[in-house]
C-alpha positions as a Markdown table, in Angstrom:
| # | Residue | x | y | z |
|---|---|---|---|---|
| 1 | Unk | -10.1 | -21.9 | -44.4 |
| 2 | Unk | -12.9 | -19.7 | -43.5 |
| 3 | Unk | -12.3 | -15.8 | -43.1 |
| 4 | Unk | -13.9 | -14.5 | -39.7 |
| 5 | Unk | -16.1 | -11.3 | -40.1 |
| 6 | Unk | -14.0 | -8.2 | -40.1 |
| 7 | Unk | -15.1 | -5.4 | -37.9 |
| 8 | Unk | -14.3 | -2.0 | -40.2 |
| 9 | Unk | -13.0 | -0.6 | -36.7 |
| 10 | Unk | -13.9 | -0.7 | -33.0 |
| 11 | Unk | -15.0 | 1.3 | -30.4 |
| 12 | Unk | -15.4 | 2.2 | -26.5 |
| 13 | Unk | -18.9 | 1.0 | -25.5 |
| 14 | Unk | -18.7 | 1.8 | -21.9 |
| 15 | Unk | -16.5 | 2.5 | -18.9 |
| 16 | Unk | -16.5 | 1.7 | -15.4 |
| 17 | Unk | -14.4 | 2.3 | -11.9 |
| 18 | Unk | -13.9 | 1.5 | -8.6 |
| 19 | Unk | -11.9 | 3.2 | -5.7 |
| 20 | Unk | -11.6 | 1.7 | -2.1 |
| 21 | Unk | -13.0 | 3.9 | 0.7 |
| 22 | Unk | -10.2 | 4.6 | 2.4 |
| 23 | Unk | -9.4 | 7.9 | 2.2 |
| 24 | Unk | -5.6 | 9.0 | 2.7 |
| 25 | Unk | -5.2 | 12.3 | 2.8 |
| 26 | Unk | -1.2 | 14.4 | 2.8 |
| 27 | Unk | -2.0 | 15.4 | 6.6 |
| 28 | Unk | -2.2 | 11.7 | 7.2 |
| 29 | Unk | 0.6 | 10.6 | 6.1 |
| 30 | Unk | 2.8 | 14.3 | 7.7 |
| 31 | Unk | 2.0 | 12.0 | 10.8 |
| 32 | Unk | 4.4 | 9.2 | 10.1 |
| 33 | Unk | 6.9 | 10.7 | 7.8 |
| 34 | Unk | 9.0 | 14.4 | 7.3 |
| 35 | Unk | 6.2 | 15.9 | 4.9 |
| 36 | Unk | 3.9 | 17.5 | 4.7 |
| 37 | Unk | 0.5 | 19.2 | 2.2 |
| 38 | Unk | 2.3 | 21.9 | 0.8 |
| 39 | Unk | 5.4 | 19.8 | 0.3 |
| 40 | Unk | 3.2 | 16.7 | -1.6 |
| 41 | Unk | 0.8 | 19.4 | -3.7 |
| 42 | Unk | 3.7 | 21.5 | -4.6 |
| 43 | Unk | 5.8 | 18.6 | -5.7 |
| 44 | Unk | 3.2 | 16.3 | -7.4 |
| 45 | Unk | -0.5 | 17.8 | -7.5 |
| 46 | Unk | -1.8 | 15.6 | -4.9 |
| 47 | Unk | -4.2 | 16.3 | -2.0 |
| 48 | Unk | -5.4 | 12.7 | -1.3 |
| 49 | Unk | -5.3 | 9.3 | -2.3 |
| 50 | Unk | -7.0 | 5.9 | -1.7 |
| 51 | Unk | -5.8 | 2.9 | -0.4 |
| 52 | Unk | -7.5 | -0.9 | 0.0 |
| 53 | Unk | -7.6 | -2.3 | 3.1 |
| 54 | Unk | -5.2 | -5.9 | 3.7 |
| 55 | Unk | -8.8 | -7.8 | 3.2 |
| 56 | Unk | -9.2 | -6.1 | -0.5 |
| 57 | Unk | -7.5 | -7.3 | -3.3 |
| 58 | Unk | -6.8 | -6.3 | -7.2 |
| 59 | Unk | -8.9 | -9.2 | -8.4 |
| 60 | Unk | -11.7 | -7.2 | -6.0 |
| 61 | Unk | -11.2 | -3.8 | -7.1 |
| 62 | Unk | -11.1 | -4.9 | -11.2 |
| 63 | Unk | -13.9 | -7.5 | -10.7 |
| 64 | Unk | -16.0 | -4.6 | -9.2 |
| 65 | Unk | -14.8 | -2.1 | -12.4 |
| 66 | Unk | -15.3 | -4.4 | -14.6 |
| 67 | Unk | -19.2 | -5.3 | -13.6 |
| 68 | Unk | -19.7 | -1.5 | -13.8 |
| 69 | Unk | -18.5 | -1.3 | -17.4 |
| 70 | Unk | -20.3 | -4.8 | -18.3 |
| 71 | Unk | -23.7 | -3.4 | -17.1 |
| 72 | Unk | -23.3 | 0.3 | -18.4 |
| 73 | Unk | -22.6 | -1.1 | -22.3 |
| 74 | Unk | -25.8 | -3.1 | -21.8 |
| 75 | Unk | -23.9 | -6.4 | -22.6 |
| 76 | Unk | -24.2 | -9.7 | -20.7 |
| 77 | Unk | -21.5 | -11.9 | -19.8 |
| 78 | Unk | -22.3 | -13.9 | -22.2 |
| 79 | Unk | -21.8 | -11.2 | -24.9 |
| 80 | Unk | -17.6 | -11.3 | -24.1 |
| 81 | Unk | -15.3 | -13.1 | -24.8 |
| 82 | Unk | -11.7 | -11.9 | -24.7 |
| 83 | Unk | -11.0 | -10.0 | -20.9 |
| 84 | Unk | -7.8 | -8.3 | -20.3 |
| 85 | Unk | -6.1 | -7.1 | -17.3 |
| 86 | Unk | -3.9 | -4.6 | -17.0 |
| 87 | Unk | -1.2 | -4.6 | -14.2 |
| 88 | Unk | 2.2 | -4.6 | -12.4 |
| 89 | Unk | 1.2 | -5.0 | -8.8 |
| 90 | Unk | -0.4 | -8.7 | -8.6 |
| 91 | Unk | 0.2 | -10.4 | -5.2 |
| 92 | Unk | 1.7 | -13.2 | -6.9 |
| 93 | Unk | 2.2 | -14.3 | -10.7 |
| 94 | Unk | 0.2 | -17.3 | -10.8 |
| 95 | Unk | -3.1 | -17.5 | -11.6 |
| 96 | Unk | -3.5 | -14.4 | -13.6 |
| 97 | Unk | -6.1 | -11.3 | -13.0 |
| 98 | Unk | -8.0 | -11.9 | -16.3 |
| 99 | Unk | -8.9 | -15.5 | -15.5 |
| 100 | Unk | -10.0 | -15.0 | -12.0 |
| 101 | Unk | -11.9 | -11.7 | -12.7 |
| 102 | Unk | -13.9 | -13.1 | -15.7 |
| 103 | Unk | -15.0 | -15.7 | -13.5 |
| 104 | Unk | -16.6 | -14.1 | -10.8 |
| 105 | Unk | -18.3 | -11.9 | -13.8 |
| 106 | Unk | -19.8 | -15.3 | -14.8 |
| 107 | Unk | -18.0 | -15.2 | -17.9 |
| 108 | Unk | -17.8 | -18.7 | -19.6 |
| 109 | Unk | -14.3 | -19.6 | -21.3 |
| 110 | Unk | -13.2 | -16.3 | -22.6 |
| 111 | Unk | -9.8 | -15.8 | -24.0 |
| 112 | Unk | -7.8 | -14.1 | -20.7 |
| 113 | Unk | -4.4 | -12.5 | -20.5 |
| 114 | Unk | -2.9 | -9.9 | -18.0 |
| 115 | Unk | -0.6 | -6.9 | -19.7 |
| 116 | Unk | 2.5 | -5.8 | -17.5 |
| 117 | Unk | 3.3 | -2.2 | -19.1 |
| 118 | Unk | 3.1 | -0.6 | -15.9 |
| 119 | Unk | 1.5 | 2.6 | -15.9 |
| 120 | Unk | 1.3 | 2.2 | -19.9 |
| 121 | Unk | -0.5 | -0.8 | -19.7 |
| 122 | Unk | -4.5 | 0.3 | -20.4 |
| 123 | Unk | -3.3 | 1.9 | -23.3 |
| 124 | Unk | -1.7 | -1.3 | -24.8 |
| 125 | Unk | -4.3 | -3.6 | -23.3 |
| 126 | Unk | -7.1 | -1.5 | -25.5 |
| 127 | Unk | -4.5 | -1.5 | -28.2 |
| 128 | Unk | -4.4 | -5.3 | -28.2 |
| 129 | Unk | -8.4 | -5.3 | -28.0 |
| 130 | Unk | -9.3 | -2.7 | -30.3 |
| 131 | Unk | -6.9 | -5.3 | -32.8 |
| 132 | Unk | -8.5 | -8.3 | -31.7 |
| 133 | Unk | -12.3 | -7.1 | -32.8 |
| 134 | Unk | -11.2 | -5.6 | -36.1 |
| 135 | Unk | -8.9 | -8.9 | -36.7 |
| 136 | Unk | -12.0 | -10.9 | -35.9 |
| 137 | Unk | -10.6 | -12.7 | -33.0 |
| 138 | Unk | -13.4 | -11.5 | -30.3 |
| 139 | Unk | -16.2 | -9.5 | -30.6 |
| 140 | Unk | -16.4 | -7.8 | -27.4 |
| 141 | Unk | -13.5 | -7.4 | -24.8 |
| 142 | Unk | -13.8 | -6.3 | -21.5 |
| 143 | Unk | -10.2 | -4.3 | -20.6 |
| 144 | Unk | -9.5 | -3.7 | -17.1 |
| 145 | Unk | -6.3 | -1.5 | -15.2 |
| 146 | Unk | -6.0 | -2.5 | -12.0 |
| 147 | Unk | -3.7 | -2.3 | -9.4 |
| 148 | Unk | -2.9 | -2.5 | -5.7 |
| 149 | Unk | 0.5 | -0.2 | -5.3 |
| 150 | Unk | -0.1 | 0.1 | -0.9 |
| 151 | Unk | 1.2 | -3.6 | -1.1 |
| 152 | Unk | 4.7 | -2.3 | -3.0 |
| 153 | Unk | 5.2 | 0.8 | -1.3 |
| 154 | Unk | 7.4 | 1.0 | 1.2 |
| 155 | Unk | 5.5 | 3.6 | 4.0 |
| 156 | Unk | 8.1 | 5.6 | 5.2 |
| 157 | Unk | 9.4 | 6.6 | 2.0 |
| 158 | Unk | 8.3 | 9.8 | 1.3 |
| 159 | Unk | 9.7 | 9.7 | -2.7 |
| 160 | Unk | 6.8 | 7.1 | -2.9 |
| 161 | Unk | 4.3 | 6.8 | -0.9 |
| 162 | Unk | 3.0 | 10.2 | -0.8 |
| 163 | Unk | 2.6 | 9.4 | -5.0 |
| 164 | Unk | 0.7 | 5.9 | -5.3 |
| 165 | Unk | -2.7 | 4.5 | -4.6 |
| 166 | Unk | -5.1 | 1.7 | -5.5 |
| 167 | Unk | -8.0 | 1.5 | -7.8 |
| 168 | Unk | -9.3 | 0.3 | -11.2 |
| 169 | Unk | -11.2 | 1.3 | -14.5 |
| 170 | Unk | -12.6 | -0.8 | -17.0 |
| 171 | Unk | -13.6 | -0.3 | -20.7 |
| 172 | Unk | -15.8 | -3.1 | -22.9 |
| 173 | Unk | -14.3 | -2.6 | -26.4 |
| 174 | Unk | -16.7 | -4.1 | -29.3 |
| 175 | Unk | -17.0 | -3.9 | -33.1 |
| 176 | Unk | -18.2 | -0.5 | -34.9 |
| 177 | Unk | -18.7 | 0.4 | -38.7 |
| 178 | Unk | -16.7 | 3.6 | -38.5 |
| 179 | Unk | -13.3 | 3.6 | -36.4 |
| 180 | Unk | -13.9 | 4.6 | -32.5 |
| 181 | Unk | -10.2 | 3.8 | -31.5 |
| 182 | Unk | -7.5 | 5.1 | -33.5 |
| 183 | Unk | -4.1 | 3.6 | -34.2 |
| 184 | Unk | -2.1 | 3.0 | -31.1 |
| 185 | Unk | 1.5 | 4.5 | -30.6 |
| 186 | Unk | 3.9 | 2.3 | -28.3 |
| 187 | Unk | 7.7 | 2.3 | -27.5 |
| 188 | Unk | 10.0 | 1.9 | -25.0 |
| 189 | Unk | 12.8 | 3.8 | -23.3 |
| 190 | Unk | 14.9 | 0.1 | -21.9 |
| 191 | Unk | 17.8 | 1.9 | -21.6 |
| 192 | Unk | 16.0 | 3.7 | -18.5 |
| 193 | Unk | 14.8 | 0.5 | -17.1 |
| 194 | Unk | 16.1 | 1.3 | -13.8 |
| 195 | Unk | 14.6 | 4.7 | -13.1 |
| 196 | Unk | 11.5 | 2.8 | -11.6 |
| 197 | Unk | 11.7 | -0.9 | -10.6 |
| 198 | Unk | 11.4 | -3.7 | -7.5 |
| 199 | Unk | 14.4 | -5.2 | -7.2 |
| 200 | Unk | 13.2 | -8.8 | -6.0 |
| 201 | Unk | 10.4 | -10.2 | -4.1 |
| 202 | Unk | 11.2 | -8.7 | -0.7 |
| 203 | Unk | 12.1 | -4.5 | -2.0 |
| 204 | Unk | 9.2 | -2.4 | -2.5 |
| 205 | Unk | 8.7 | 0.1 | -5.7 |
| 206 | Unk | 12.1 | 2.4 | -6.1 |
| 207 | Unk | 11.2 | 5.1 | -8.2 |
| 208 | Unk | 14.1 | 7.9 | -9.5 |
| 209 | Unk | 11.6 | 10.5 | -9.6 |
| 210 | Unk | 13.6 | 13.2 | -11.5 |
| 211 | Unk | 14.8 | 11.0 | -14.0 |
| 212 | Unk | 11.2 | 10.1 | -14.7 |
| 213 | Unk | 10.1 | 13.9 | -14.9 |
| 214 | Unk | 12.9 | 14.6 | -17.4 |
| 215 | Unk | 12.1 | 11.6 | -19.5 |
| 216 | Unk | 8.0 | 11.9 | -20.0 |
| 217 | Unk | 8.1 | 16.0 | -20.2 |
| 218 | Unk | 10.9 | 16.1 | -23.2 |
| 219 | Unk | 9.7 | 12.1 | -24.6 |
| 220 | Unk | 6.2 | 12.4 | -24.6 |
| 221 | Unk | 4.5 | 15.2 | -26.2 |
| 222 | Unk | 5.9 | 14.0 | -29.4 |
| 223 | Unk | 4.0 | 10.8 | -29.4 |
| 224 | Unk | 0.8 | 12.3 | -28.4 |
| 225 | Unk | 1.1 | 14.3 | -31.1 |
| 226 | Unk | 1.7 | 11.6 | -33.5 |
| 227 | Unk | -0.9 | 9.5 | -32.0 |
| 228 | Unk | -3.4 | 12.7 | -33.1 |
| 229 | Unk | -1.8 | 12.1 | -36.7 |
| 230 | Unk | -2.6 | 8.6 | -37.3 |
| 231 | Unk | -6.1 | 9.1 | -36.4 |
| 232 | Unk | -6.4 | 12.2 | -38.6 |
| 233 | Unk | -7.4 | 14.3 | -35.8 |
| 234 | Unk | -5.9 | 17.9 | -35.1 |
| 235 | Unk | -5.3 | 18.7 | -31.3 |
| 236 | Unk | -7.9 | 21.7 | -31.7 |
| 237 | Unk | -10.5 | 19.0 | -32.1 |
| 238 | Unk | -9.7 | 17.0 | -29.0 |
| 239 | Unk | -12.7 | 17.2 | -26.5 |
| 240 | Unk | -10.6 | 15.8 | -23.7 |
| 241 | Unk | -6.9 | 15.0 | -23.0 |
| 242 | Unk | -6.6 | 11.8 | -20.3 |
| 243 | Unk | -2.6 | 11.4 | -19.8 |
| 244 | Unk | -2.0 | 9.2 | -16.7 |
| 245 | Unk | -1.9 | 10.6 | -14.0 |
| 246 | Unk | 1.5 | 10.1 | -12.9 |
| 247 | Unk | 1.9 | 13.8 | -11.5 |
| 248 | Unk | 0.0 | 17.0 | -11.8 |
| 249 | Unk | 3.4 | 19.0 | -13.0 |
| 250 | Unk | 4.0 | 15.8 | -16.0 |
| 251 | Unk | 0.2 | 16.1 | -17.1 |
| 252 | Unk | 0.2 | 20.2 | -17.1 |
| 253 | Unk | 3.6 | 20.1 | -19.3 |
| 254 | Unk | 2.6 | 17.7 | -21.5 |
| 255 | Unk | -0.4 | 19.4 | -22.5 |
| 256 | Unk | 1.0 | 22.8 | -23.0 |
| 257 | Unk | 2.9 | 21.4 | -25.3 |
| 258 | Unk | 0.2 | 19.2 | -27.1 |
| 259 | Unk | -1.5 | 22.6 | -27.6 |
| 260 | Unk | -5.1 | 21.0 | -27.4 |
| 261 | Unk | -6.7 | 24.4 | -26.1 |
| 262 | Unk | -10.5 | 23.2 | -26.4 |
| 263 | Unk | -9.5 | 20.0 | -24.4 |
| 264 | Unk | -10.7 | 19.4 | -20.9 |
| 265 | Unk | -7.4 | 17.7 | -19.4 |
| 266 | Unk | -8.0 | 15.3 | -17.1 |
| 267 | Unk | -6.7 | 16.2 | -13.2 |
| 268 | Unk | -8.0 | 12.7 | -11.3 |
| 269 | Unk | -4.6 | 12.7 | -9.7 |
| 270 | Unk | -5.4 | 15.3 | -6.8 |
| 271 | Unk | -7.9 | 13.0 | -5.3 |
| 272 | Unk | -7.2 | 9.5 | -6.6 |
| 273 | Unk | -3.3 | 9.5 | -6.7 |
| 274 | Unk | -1.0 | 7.9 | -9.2 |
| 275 | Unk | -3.0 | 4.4 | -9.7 |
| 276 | Unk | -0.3 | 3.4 | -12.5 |
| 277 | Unk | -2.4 | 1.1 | -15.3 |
| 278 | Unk | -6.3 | 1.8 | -13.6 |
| 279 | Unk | -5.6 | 5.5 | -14.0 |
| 280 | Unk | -6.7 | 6.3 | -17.4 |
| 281 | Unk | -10.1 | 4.8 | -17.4 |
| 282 | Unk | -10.3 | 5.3 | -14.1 |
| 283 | Unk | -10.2 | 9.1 | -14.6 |
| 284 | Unk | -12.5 | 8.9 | -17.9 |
| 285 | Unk | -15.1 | 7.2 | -16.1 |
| 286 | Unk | -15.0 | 9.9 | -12.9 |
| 287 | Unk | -15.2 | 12.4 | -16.0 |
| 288 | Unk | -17.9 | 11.0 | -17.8 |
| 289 | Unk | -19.8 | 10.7 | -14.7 |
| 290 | Unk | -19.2 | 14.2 | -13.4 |
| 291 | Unk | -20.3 | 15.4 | -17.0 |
| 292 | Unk | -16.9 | 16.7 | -17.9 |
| 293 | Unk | -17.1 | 15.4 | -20.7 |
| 294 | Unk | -20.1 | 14.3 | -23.7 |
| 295 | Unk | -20.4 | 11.2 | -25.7 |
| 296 | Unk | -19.4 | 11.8 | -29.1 |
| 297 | Unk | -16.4 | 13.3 | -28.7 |
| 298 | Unk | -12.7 | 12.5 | -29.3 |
| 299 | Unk | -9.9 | 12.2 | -26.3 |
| 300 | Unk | -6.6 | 11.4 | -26.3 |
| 301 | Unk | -5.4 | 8.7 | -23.9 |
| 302 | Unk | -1.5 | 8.5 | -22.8 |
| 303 | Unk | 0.1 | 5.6 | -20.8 |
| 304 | Unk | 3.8 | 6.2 | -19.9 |
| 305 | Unk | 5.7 | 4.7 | -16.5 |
| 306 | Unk | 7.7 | 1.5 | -15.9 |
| 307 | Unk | 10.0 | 0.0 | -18.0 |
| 308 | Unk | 10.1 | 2.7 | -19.1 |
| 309 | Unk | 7.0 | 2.4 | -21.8 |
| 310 | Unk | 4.4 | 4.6 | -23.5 |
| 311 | Unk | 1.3 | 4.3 | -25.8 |
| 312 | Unk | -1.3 | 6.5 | -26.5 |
| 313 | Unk | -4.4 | 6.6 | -28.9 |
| 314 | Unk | -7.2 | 8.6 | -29.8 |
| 315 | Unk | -10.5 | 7.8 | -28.9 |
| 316 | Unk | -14.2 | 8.3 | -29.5 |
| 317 | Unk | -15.6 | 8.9 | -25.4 |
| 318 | Unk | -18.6 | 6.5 | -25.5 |
């Protein structure tokens, strides 16, 4: 039997997004249901949010994400192969995201796998890739969130569809001689399944919103900090802080309580909405390209929603 090469550790080589140009702001949706801007900001942080149009799907948006990442690490598609999707929101089941995304990338027979962790799912998808390089079982893998929430939400529910949007952000992972990706921390909270689910195929998303704000603002901080731990980093020395961005009130809370002063804490949710698995890298790479933040330095990602999951890791922003 013949040992593959071991990668010492693994890194973030690039990221990439991708947000529909719809625009959907509070004042658009006061028109069809009781709310209204204050209500929504007040509530959740959120001024706007985008939504795809019936003719755009989740393969589109992550395909689109993806290519962005692919060409800013200065890989080919011939470089990857291992592509991982992220998501809870698929149309239907069967085929999966990874399979159909890789494809139109024109990349030839790469392992492919979607991750349902809901809104935790980046996190364990880069988890499961940053494992898979060091392991020797890919070199490169191209991770995707993506998901198309309009197509779950129900419109004239105000406890939801003032909250979620669509979008996608993508990450190509590959090998490094000193770790870029520190150990991922992951759980679950089952016994709280129900707080956010679809019942069957004809419900949309049902979402107990205060038992949800309880659970990640007395849960959470604790694993952040213990994500810090294993990677031998102190808070203090955390460039950025990139929770998802479930709701401006969760991601304020938690990192008062993380106590990363220096960190610039990522806000995407005021203009993007909550876009579930896409909103991590989705908000690094609106950071990165806003210069927010520098290459070099070390942020802390945090994936928490359905199921009710979490993971979160320490990274070095490429």
């Amino acid at each position: 039997m013949k040992i593959p090469d071991i990668a010492p550790g693994s890194k973030i080589l690039a990221f990439g997004h991708y947000q529909p140009a719809n625009v959907v702001t509070n004042d658009d949706l006061a028109k069809s249901m009781d709310t209204n801007d204050e209500w929504i900001q007040s509530r959740v942080g959120i001024k706007e949010r985008r939504v795809a149009p019936d003719g755009e799907s989740l393969e589109d948006m992550a395909t689109i994400a993806g290519g962005k990442a692919l060409a800013a690490s200065g890989l080919s598609p011939e470089d990857v192969d291992l592509v991982i999707v992220a998501t809870c929101t698929l149309e239907t089941q069967i085929p999966n995201a990874s399979a159909v995304v890789a494809h139109r990338l024109g990349i030839k027979a790469p392992g492919a796998f979607d991750v349902n962790a809901a809104c935790a799912g980046f996190c364990y998808a880069l988890g499961a890739a940053s494992n898979a390089v060091r392991a020797g079982s890919a070199r490169h893998v191209l991770v995707i969130g993506a998901e198309k929430l309009s197509q779950w939400v129900d419109w004239t529910d105000r406890a939801t569809a003032v909250i979620f949007a669509d979008g996608a952000g993508a990450a190509v992972v590959g090998p490094s001689g000193t770790p870029g990706i520190g150990p991922v921390v992951w759980g679950s909270s089952g016994d709280k399944a129900d707080a956010i689910l679809i019942e069957d195929r004809t419900k949309f998303l049902h979402q107990e919103g205060q038992t949800v704000f309880r659970w990640a603002t007395t849960t959470l901080h604790p694993v952040a900090l213990e994500a810090c731990s294993r990677a031998g980093v102190d808070p203090s020395e955390l460039a950025a802080f990139v929770p998802h961005q479930a709701n401006l009130r969760i991601i304020e809370a938690i990192a008062r309580k993380l106590g990363a002063d220096k960190a610039v804490i990522a806000r995407d949710i005021v203009h993007a909405g909550n876009t579930s698995a896409a909103s991590i890298p989705l908000a690094l790479s609106r950071m990165l390209e806003r210069g927010e933040v520098r290459s070099g330095g070390l942020a802390l990602v945090l994936g928490f929603g359905a199921g009710l999951t979490y993971a979160g890791q320490v990274i070095e922003i490429p």
